[in-house]
N, C-alpha and C positions, 0 to 999 in steps of 0.2 A: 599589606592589604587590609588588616582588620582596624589600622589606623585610621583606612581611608573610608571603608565602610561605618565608623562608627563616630570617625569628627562629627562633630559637631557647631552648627554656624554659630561664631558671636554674633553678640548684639553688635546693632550699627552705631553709631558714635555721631554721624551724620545723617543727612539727607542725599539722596541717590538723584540725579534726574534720570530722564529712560534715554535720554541720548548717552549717557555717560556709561549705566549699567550696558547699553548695547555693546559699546563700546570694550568693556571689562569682558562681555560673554566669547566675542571676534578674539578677542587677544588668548584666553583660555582655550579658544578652540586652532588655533594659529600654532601653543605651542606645543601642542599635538599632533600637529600637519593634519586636522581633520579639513576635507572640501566642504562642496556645501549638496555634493547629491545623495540622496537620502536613499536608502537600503531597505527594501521589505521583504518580508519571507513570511508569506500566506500560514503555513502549515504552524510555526510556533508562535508567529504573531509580532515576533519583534519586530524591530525596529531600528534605523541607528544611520547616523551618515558615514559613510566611506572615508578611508584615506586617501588624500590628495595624492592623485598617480599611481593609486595603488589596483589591483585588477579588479577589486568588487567595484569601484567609479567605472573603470573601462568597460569593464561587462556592464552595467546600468545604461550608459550612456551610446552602446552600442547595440543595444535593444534584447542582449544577449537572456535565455532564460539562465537563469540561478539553479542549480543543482540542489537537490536536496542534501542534507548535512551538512551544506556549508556555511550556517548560518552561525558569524562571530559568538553572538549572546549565547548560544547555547551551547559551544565550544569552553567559553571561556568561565561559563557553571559546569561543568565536567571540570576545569582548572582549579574553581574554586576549593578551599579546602572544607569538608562538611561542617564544621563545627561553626564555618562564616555562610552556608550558603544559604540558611534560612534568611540572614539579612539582607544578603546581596537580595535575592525572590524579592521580599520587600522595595529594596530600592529601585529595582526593574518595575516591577506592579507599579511605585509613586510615578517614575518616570512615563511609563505608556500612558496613563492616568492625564499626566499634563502634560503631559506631551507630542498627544494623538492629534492634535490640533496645534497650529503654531501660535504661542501666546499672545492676545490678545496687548498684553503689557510688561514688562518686565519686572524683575522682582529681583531682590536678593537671591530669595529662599529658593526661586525657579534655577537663578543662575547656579548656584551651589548645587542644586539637585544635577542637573546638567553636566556639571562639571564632575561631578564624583561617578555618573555613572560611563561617561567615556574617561576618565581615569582608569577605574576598575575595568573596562574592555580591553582600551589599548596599550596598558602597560603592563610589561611582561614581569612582574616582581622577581620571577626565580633567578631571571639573568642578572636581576638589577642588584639583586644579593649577594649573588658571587662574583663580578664585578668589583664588589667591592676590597675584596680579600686577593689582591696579585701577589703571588710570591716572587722575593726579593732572585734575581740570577746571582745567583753564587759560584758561578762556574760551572763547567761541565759543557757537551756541547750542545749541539740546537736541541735534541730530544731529551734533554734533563740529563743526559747520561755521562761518566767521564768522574774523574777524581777532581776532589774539591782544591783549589789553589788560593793561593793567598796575594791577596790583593798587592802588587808595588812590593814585594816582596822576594823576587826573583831576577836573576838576569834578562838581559833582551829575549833570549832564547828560552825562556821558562826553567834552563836548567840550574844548578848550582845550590848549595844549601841554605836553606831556610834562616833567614837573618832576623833579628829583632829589631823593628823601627826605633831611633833613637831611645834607645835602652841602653848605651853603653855610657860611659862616664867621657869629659873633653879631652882627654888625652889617647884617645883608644887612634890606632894608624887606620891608612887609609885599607887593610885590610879588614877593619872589624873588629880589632883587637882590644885589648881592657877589660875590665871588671862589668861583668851588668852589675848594670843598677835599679831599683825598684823606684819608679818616678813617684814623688810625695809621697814617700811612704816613711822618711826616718828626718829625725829632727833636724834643724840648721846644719849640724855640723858632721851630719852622714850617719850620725852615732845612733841609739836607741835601737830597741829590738822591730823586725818589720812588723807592721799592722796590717790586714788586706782592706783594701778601702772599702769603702760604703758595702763591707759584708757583714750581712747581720747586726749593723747598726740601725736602734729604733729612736733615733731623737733625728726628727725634723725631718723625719719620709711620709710621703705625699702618695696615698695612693691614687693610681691610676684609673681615669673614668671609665665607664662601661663603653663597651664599641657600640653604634650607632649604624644598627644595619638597615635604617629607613633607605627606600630609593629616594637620589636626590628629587623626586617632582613633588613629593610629598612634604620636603621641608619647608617648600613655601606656605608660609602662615598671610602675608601680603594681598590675601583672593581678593578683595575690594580695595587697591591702594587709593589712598589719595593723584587725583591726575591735576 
């Protein structure tokens, strides 16, 4: 959220026409699933259009009155985290401001406004966070629960003991039999004392990038493509 709150629009590289910007605003608002009926709630003032098929359109379009509290924008500044919601204030205030009226013309700066403040309504960040982190099924049964097994490692029936995947050397029977052996771990000719691999070796380790816990709506850098 504070990504989204705090982008900032490049500059333009080109010329926009307003058939093209319209064009850019529809497609933004499309991959939102926003409609096009508009949401008022007298008491705090906002503002905002509805989801497409979702009940705040049904109730509008049904002449239904609006319950008090149920109003998105004010909902989702309760969501906000305080140390972003003096901005988001800000972005809501730009937004009513040009937006109380339907623009006369199009703009970049409108479209990006636009766009950042139904971003911030309609995307739920906390799921989009933890989403991202699914833990791997390791075994066990449907509820996590159960002792961990090992993968191709067992008979048909799960029972029988625990075997080493090709660990053993080419002469071992069709029981399992022979020597383990440690895979690249001892020179050509089997000889040398064993080394454990890539442990605790510092020549030519690559650390690992930080994780990237942006929700995917926000990695689009693309907001005005070329069409």
């Amino acid at each position: 959220m504070e990504q989204l709150l705090t982008k900032q629009l490049p500059a333009a590289d080109r010329p926009y026409s307003q058939h093209e910007l319209a064009d850019i605003r529809q497609r933004n608002l499309d991959r939102l699933n926003i409609g096009s009926t508009m949401v008022y709630h007298p008491n705090s003032g906002y503002f905002y259009l509805a989801k497409s098929g979702g009940k705040k359109e049904a109730a509008v379009l049904s002449g239904e009155v609006l319950e008090e509290g149920c109003c998105s924008v004010c909902w989702k500044l309760r969501k906000t985290p305080s140390e972003l919601r003096d901005t988001a204030n800000i972005m809501i205030d730009e937004f009513i401001l040009r937006f109380e009226k339907k623009p006369e013309k199009w703009t970049r700066e409108l479209i990006h406004l636009e766009n950042t403040y139904y971003k911030w309504l309609y995307i739920d960040f906390d799921r989009k966070r933890g989403d991202r982190r699914v833990p791997r099924n390791t075994g066990g049964d449907d509820n996590g629960g159960g002792d961990r097994r090992f993968r191709n490692n067992r008979d048909d029936n799960g029972g029988g003991d625990r075997r080493f995947r090709n660990n053993r050397d080419n002469n071992r029977d069709n029981n399992g039999g022979g020597d383990r052996r440690f895979r690249n771990n001892r020179d050509n000719n089997g000889g040398g004392d064993r080394r454990f691999r890539n442990n605790n070796r510092r020549d030519n380790v690559t650390e690992e990038a930080p994780v990237d816990n942006t929700p995917p709506e926000l990695t689009n850098n693309n907001e005005f493509p070329a069409l």
